[in-house]
C-alpha positions as CSV (number, residue, x, y, z in Angstrom):
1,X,-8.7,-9.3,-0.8
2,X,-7.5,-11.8,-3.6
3,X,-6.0,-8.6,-5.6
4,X,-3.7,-7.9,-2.6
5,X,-2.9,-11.5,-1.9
6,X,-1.9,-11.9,-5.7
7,X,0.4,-8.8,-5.3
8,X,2.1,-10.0,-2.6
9,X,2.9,-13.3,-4.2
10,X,4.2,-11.6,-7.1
11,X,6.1,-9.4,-5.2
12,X,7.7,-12.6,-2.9
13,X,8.3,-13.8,-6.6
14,X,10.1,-11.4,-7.5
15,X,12.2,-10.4,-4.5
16,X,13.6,-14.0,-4.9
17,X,14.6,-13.0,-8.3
18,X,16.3,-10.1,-6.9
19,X,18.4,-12.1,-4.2
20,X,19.5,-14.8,-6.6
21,X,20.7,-11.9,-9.0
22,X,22.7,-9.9,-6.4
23,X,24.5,-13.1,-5.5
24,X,25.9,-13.1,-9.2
25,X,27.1,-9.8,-9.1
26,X,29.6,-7.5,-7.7
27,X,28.8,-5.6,-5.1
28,X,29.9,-2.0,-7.1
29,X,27.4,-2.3,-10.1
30,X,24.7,-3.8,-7.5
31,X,23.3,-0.5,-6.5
32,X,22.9,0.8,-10.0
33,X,21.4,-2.3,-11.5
34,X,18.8,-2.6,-8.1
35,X,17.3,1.0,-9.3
36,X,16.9,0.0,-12.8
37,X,15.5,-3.6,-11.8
38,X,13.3,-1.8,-9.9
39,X,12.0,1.0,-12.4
40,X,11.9,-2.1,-15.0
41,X,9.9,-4.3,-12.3
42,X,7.6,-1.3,-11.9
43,X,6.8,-0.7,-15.3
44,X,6.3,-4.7,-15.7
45,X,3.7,-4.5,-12.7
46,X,1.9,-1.5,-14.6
47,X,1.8,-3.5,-17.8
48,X,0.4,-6.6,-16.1
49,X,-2.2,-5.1,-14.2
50,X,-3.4,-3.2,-17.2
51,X,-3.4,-6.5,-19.2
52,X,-5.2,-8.4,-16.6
53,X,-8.7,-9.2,-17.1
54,X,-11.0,-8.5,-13.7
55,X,-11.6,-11.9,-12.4
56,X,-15.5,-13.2,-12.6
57,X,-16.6,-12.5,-9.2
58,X,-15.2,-8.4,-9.4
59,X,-18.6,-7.1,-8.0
60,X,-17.0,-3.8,-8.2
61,X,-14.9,-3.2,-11.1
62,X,-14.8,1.0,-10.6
63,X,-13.2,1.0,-7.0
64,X,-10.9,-1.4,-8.1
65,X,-9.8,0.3,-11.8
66,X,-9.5,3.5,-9.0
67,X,-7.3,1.8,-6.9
68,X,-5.4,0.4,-9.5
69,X,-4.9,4.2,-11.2
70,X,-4.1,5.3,-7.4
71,X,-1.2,3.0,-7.3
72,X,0.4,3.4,-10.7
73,X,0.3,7.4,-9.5
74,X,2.1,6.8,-6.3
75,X,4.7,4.3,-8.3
76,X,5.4,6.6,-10.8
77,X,6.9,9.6,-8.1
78,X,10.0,8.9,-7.0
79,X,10.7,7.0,-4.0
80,X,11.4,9.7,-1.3
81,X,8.6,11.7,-1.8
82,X,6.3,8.2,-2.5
83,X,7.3,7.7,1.5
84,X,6.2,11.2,2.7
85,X,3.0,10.9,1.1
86,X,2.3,7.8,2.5
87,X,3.5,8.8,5.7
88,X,0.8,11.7,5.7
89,X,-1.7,9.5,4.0
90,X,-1.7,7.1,7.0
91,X,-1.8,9.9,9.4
92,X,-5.0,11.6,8.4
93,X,-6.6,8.0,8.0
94,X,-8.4,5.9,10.4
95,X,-7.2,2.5,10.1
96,X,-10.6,1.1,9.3
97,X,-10.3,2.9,5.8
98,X,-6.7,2.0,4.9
99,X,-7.2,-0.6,1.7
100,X,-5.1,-3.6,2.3
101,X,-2.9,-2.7,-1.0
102,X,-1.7,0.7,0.6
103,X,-0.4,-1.7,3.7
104,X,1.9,-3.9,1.5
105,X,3.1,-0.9,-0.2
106,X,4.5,0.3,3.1
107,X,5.9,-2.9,4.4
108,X,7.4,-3.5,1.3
109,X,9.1,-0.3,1.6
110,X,10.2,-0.7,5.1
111,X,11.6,-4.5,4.0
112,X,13.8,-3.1,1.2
């Protein structure tokens, strides 16, 4: 759980960010400078996650270097097709298996 609930603060973080830089700009270069913020922000999140050290009580450092290789994958695609495969993803999936970073994924998604 605290992996997800450090994402989403970093996320909050960073969708301040965002705001307070649209407000500085003009609306015509907005659109282009939101795609590259967003392709830098990604490979920023990458880098971080790669550079974090597991915190001490990890009991299971494997699923979460999987999940964490499983993300960067699905970042990596571009952003249409990153929807459809979610979209099936939660489809075939029973809720009780969905891992809580997949969920933020979608809302964040649906928020932008």
């Amino acid at each position: 759980m605290e992996l997800s609930t450090l994402q989403l603060q970093r996320q909050q973080r960073q969708q301040l960010q965002q705001r307070q830089q649209q407000l500085l700009q003009p609306q015509r270069q907005q659109r282009q400078q939101q795609q590259q913020r967003r392709r830098q922000q990604q490979r920023q999140r990458q880098q971080q996650q790669q550079q974090q050290p597991p915190p001490p009580q990890q009991q299971q450092p494997q699923r979460r270097q999987r999940q964490r290789q499983q993300q960067q994958q699905r970042r990596q695609h571009p952003r249409q097709v990153q929807q459809q495969r979610r979209h099936h993803q939660q489809v075939q999936q029973p809720p009780q298996l969905k891992d809580p970073v997949r969920t933020i994924f979608i809302h964040r998604t649906s928020a932008c």
